[in-house]
C-alpha positions as CSV (number, residue, x, y, z in Angstrom):
1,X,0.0,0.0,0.0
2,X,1.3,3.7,-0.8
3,X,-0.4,6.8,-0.5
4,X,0.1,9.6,-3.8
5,X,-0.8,13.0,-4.2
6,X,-1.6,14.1,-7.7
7,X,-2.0,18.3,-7.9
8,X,-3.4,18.8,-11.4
9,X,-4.0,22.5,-12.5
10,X,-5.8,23.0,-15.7
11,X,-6.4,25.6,-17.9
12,X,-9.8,26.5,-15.9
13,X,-9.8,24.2,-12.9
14,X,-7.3,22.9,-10.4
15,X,-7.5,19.7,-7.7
16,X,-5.7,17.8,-5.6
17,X,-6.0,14.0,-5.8
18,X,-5.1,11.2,-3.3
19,X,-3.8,8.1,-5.5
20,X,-4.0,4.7,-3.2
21,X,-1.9,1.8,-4.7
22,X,-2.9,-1.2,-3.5
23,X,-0.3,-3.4,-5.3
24,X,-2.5,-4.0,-8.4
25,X,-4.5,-1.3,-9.2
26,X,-5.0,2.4,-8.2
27,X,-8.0,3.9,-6.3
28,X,-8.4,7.9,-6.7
29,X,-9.9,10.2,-4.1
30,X,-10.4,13.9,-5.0
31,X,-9.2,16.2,-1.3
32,X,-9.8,19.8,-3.1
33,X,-11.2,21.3,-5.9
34,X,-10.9,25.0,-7.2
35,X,-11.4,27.6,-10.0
36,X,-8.7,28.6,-11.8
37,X,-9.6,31.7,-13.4
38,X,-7.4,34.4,-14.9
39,X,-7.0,37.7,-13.9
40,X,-7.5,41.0,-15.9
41,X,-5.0,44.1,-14.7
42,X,-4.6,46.9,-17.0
43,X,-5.2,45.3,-20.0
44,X,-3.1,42.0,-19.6
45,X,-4.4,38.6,-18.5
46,X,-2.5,36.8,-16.1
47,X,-2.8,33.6,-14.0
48,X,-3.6,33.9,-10.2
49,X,-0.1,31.8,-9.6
50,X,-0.5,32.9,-5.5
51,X,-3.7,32.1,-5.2
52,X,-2.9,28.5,-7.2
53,X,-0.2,27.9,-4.3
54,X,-2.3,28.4,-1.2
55,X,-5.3,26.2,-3.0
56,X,-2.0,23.3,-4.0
57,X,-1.0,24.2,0.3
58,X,-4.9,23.5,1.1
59,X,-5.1,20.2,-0.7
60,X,-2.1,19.2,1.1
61,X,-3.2,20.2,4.3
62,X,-6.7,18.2,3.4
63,X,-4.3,14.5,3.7
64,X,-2.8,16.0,6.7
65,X,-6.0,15.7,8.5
66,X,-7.3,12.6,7.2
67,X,-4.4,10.6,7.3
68,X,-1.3,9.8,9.5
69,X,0.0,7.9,6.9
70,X,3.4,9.1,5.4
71,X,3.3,10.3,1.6
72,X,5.4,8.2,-1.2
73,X,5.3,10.9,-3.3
74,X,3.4,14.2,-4.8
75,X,3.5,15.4,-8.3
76,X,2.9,18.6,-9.7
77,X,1.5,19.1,-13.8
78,X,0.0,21.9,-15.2
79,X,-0.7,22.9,-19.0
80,X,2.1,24.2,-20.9
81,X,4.0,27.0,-22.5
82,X,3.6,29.2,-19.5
83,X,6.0,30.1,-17.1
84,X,7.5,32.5,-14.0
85,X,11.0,34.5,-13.9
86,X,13.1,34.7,-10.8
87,X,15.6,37.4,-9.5
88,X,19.1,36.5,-7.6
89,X,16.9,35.9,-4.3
90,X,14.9,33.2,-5.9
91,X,11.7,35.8,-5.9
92,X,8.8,36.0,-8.6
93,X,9.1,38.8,-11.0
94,X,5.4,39.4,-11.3
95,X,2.0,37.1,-11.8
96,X,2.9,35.1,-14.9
97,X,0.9,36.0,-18.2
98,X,-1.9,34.3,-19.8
99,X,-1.3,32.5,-22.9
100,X,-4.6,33.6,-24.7
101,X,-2.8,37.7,-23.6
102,X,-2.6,40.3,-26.6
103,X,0.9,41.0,-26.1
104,X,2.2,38.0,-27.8
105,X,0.0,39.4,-31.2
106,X,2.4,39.5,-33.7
107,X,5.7,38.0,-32.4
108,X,5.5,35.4,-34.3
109,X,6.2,37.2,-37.5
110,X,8.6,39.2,-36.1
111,X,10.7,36.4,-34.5
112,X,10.8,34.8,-38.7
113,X,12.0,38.0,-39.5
114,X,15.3,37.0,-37.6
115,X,14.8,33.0,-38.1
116,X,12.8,32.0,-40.4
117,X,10.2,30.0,-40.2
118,X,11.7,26.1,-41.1
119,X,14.9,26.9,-39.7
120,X,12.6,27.2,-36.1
121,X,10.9,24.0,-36.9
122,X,13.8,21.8,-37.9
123,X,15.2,22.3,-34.6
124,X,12.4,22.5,-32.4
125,X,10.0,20.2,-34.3
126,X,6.8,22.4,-32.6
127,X,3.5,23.3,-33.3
128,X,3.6,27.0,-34.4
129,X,1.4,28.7,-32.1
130,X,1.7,32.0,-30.8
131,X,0.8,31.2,-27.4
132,X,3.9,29.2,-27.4
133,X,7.1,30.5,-24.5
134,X,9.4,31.4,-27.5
135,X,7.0,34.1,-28.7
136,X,6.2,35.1,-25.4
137,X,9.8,35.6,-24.2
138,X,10.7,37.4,-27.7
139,X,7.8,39.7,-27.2
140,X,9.9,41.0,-23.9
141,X,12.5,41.3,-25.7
142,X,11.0,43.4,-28.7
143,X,9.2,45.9,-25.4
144,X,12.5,45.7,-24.0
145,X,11.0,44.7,-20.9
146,X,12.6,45.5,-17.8
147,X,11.4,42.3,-16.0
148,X,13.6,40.0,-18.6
149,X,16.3,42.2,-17.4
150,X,16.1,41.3,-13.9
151,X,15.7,37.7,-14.4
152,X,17.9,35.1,-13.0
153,X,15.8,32.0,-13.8
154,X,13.1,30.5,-16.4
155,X,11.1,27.9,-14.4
156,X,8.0,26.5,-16.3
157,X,4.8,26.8,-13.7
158,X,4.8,23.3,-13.0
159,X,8.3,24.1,-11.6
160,X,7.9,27.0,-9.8
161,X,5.1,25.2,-7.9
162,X,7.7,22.5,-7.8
163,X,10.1,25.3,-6.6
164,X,7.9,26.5,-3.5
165,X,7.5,22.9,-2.5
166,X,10.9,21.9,-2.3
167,X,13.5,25.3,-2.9
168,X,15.2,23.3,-6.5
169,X,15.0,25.1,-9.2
170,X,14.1,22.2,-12.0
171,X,12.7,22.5,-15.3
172,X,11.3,19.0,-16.5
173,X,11.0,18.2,-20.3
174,X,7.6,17.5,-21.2
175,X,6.3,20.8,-19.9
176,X,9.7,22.2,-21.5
177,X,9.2,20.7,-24.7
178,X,6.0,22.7,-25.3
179,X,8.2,25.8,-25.2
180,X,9.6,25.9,-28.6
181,X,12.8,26.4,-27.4
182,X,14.1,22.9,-27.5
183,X,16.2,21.3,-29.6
184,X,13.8,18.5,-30.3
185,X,16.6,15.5,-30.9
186,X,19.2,16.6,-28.4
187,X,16.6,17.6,-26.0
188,X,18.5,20.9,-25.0
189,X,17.4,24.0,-25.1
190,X,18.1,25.5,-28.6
191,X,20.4,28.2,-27.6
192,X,21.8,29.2,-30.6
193,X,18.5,30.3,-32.0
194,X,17.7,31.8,-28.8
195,X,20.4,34.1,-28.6
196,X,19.7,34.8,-32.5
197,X,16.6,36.2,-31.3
198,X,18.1,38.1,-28.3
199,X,16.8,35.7,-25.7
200,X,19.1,35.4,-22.8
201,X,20.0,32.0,-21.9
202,X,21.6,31.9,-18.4
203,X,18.3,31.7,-17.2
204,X,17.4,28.4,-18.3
205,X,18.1,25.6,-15.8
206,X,19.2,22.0,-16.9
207,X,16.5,19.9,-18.2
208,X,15.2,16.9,-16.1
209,X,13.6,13.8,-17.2
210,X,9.8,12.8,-16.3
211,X,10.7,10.3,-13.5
212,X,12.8,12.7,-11.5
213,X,12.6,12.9,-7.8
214,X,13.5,16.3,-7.1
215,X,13.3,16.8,-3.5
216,X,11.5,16.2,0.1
217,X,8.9,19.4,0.6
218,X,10.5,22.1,2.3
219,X,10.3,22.2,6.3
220,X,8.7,25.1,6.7
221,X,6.1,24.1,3.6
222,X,5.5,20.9,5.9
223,X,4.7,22.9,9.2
224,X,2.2,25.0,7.1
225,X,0.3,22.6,6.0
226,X,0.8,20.1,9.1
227,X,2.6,17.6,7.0
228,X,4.0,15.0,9.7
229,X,6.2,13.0,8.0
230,X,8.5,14.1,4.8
231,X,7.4,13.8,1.7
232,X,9.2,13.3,-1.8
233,X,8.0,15.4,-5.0
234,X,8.5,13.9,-7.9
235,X,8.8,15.2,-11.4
236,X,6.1,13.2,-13.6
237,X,5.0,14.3,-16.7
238,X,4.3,17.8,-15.9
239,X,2.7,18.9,-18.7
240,X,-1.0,17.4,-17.8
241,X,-0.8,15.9,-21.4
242,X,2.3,13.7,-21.1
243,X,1.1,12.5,-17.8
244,X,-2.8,11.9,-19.6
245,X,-1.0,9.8,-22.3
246,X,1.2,7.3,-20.3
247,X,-2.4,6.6,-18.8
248,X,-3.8,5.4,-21.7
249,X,-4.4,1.5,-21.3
250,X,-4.2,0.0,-24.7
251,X,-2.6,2.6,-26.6
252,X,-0.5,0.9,-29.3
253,X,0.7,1.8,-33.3
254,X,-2.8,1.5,-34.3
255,X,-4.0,3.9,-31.6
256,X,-4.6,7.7,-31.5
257,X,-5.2,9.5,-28.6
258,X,-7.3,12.4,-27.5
259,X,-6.6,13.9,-24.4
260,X,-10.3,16.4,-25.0
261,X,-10.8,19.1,-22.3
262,X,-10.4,22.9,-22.9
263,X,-7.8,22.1,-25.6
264,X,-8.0,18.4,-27.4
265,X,-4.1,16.7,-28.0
266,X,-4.7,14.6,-30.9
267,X,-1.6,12.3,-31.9
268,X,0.3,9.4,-31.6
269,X,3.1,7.8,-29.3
270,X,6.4,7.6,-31.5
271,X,10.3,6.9,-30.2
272,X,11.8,9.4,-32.6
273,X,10.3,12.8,-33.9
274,X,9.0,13.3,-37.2
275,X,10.3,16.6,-38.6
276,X,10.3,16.8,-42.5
277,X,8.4,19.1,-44.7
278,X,5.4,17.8,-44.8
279,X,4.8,17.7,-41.0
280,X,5.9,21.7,-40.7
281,X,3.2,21.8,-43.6
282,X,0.7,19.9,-41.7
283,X,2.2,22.5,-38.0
284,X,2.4,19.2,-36.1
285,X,4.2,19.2,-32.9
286,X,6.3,16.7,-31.5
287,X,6.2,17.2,-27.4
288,X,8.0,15.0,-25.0
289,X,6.7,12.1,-23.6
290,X,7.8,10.2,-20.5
291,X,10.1,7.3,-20.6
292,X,12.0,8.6,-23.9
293,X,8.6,8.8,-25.9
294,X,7.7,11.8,-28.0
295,X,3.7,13.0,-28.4
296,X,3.7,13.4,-31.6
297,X,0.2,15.3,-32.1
298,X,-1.8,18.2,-32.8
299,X,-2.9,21.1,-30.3
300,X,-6.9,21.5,-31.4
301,X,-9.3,24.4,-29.6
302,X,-11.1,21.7,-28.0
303,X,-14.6,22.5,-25.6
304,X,-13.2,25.7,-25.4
305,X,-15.4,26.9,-27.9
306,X,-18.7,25.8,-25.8
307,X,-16.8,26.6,-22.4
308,X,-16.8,30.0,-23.9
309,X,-20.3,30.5,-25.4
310,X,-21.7,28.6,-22.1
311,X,-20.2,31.4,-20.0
312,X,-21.4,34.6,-22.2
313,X,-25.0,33.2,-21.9
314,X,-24.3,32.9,-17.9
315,X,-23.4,36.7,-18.8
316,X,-26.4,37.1,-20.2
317,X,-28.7,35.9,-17.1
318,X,-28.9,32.0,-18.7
319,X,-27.1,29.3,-16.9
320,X,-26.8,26.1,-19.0
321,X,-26.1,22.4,-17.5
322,X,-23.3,20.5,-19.4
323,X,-26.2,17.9,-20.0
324,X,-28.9,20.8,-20.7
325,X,-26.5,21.8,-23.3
326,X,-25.4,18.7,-24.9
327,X,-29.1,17.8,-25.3
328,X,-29.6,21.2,-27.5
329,X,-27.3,20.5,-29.3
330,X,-28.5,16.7,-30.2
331,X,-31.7,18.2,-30.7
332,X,-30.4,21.0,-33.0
333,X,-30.6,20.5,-37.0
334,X,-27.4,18.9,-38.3
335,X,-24.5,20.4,-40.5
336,X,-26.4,24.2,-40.9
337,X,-22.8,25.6,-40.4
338,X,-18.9,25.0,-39.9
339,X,-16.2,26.3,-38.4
340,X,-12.4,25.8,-37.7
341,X,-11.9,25.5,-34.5
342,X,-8.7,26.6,-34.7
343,X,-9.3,29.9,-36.2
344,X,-7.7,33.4,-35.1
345,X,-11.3,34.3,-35.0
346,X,-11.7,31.9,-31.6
347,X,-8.5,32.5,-29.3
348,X,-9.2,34.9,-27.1
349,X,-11.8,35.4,-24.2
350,X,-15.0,37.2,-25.0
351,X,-18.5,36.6,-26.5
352,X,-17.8,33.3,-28.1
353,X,-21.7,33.1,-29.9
354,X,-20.8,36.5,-31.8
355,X,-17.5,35.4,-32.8
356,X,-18.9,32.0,-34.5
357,X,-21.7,34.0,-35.5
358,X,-19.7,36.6,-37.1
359,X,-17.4,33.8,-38.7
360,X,-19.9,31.8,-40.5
361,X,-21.2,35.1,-42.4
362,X,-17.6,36.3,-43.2
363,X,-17.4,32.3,-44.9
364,X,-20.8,32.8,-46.8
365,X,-22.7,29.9,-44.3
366,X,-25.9,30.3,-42.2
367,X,-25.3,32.0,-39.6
368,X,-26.7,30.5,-36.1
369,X,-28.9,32.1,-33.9
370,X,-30.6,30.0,-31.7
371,X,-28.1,28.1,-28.6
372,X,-28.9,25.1,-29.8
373,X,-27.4,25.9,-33.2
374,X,-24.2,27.1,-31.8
375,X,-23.9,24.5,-29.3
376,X,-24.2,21.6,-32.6
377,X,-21.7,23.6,-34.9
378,X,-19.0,23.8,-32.0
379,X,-19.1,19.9,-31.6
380,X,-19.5,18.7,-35.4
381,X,-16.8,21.2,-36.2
382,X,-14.7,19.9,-33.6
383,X,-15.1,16.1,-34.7
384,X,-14.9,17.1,-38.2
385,X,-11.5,18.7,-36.9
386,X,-10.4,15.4,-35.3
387,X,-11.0,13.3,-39.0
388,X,-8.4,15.9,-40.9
389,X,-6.0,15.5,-38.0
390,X,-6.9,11.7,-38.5
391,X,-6.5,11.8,-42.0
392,X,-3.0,13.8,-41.7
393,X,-1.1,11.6,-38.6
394,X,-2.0,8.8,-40.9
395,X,-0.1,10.3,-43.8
396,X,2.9,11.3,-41.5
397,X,3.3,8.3,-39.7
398,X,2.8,6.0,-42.4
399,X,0.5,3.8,-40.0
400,X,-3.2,2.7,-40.1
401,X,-4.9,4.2,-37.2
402,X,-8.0,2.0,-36.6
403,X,-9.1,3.0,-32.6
404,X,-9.6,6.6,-31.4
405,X,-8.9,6.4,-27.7
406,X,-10.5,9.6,-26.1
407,X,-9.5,10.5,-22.3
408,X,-9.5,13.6,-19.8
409,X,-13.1,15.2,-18.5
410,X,-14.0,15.3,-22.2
411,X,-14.2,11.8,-22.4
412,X,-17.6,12.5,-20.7
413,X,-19.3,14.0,-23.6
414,X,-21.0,10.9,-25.0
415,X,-23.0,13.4,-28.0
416,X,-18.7,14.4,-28.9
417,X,-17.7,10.8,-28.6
418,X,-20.4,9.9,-30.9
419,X,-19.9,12.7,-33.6
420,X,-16.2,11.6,-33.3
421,X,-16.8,8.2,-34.0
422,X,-19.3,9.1,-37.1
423,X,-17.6,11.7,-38.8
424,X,-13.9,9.7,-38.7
425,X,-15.9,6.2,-39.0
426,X,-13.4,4.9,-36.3
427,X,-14.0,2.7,-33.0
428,X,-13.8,5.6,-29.9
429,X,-12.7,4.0,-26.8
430,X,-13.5,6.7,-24.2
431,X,-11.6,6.5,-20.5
432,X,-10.1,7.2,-18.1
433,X,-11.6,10.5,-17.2
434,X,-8.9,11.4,-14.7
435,X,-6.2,10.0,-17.0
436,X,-3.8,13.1,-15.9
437,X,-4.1,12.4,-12.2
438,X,-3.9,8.9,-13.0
439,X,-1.1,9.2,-15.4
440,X,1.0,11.7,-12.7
441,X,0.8,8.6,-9.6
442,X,1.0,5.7,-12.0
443,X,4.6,7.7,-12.8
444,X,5.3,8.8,-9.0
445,X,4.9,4.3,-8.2
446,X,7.3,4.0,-11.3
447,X,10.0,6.8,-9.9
448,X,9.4,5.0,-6.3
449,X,10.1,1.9,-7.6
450,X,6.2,1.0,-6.3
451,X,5.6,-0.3,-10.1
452,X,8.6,-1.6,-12.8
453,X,7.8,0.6,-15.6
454,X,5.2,2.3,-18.5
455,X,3.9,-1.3,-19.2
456,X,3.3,-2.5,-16.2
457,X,1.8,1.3,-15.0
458,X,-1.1,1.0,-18.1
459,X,-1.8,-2.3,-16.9
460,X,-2.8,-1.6,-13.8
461,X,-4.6,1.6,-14.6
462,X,-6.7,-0.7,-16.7
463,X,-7.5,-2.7,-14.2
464,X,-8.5,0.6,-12.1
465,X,-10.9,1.9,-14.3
466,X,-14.1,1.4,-16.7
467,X,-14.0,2.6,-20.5
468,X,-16.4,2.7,-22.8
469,X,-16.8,1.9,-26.8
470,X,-18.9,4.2,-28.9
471,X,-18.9,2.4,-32.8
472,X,-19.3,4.7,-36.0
473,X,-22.6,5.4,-37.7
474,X,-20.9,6.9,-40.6
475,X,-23.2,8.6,-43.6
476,X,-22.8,10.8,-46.5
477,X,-23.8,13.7,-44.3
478,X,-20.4,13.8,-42.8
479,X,-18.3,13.4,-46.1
480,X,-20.0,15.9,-47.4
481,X,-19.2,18.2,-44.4
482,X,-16.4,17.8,-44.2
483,X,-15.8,18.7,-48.0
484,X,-17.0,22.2,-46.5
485,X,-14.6,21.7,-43.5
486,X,-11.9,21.3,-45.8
487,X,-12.7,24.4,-47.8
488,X,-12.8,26.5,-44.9
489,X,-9.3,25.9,-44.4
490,X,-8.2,26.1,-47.2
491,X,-9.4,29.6,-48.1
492,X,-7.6,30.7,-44.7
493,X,-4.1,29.8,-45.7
């Protein structure tokens, strides 16, 4: 028997999670929940990292008083390409930014102007996003801002939570590899490019792998939060992601995951990254994995359409169940519109239904009105989304994917894995929902030496959970969407 803690932080939620191994399977307890909601000030959109660390301190402190039982091990994952800078005393330089902020508008074109485009992707092998650390970092350096000036050290947010627990300054790979500043097949940060785009590179701290035990939690940390006994942290996958994939029981050559919540990760498990011309053509990423793997995969918008039209009608005095929603939707007349998900049009915060709304009449379509309607076009675009991705990892990996292996919260959303299903005409195997918590104490009991490796870990995840089969009902309907899905992106290039 070993007692886990698993703190995953999400783009719009956070929890702590007690893992129990019982020597063949896992059993998962949720000690705290929270919002994680960003933060407007002045026009920029940060992330609440203070208020994360006293909810991460409260979770803690929740095992504390159930249990006398001495930890094996807590984990810390977040999302990715975020991050916090340090000065010489080890102190945050300000809230860390939002990924969906304004400022990084633009920097992407800016940063080709000084490295071009391929040149960035045959190193890196990444996903170009603008979101992603490199443009982030090169917008501070294009504002000359004062704060990059004072910094001493990069740590991702996974590791400066990791940071506050034990006082090492780590940065672990997965959650690093989402940067766009790694050199993809040394697995280094790529500091030739870096300093070609005026970057400073003292500040980044040697890269560990997933697996890592980093520390015990600080003593002071422990008398906070009436830890008794000390406790190791480990360095899983940090990026939620990585940690969501080693979960995946099954997951073989002919499998592709989805790890569908806010954002959907839709790839495959490779050894060796695929970076040619026609994957930079196709902007597939190739993110690290844990135990040598690489994620080889697509970052799609995911529910974060619906999260976002679902919270401008709570603006607007109507507050929709998930299920309320979902039934709308099912209910609604199929294929009136389509959108890419992954549209400009989509990335920031606001009134998501005027957005889509104002999209579909820029592309010549019908243009929703009712909630219902927009509630259907966000989840047949999305699964029409998942069948080019489909269609594409197939051509890149030169394999043929017959199972769709959906996991995360949006695993839960049976209409989704049913449109998926149907519009790719591929088996969807949907489970486990908490494959990130999962995935982060299944690699704690490997780093332990509780379990013997990644084999043996998705084994006995299977055997801790239930998953669901959803089989395709394909028709012409969809083909014939996604025909119109197809031109869509292709008059946006």
């Amino acid at each position: 028997m070993a007692n886990f803690l698993a703190v995953d932080l999400g783009a719009s939620s956070g929890r702590v999670l007690l893992g129990v191994w019982n020597g063949a399977s896992f059993t998962l307890q949720a000690l705290h929940r929270f919002n994680n909601e960003p933060v407007s000030v002045l026009g920029h959109v940060h992330w609440d990292v203070l208020r994360l660390w006293h909810e991460i301190k409260t979770g803690i402190a929740a095992y504390a008083k159930v249990s006398t039982e001495p930890l094996a091990g807590i984990s810390v994952d977040t999302w990715g390409v975020d991050y916090g800078l340090l000065d010489k005393a080890g102190n945050l330089l300000g809230n860390p930014y939002h990924y969906r902020d304004h400022r990084n508008d633009g920097m992407m074109e800016k940063a080709f102007a000084k490295v071009s485009k391929a040149d960035i992707y045959k190193e890196t092998g990444i996903q170009f996003m603008q979101i992603n650390t490199l443009y982030q970092l090169f917008g501070m350096v294009e504002r000359e801002d004062p704060t990059l000036e004072q910094a001493e050290t990069f740590l991702m947010m996974p590791d400066l939570l990791n940071y506050w627990l034990t006082g090492q300054k780590t940065v672990e790979y997965s959650n690093a590899s989402t940067t766009h500043m790694l050199d993809a097949h040394k697995r280094t940060w790529a500091k030739e490019m870096l300093n070609t785009l005026g970057i400073p590179t003292h500040i980044f701290a040697e890269i560990i792998s997933p697996g890592t035990v980093i520390g015990h939690v600080r003593p002071d940390v422990m008398q906070d939060i009436g830890l008794n006994a000390p406790a190791l942290v480990v360095a899983t996958g940090s990026h939620d992601t990585a940690n969501a994939v080693a979960a995946i029981p099954g997951l073989d050559e002919a499998s592709v995951y989805i790890s569908s919540g806010t954002w959907s990760l839709m790839g495959v498990e490779i050894s060796e990254p695929i970076i040619n011309d026609d994957a930079l053509r196709f902007n597939f990423t190739n993110e690290g994995g844990v135990f040598g793997k690489i994620r080889f995969l697509k970052n799609i918008a995911g529910l974060w359409l619906l999260q976002e039209s679902r919270r401008q009608w709570q603006r607007e005095g109507k507050d929709y169940a998930w299920e309320e929603l979902l039934e709308m939707a099912e209910e609604a007349e199929a294929f009136r519109c389509v959108i890419d998900p992954d549209a400009t049009d989509f990335l920031s915060h606001g009134d998501m239904p005027s957005f889509i709304r104002t999209y579909c009449e820029r592309t010549q379509q019908h243009v929703p009105k009712s909630h219902s309607e927009i509630a259907r076009c966000c989840l047949e675009s999305l699964a029409l989304r998942y069948r080019w991705v489909l269609e594409a990892l197939e051509h890149l990996t030169n394999r043929k994917l017959t199972t769709i292996r959906i996991v995360g919260g949006g695993s839960q959303n049976k209409l989704l894995n049913q449109f998926t299903a149907d519009a790719c005409n591929r088996e969807v195997v949907t489970g486990p929902v908490e494959a990130t918590a999962l995935g982060n104490i299944m690699m704690q009991a490997v780093a332990t030496g509780h379990i013997k490796d990644l084999t043996a870990g998705r084994k006995a995840i299977a055997a801790s959970v239930q998953q669901e089969t959803f089989t395709p009902n394909h028709s012409p309907a969809w083909d014939k969407a996604f025909e119109t899905f197809k031109g869509l992106l292709e008059q946006s290039k």
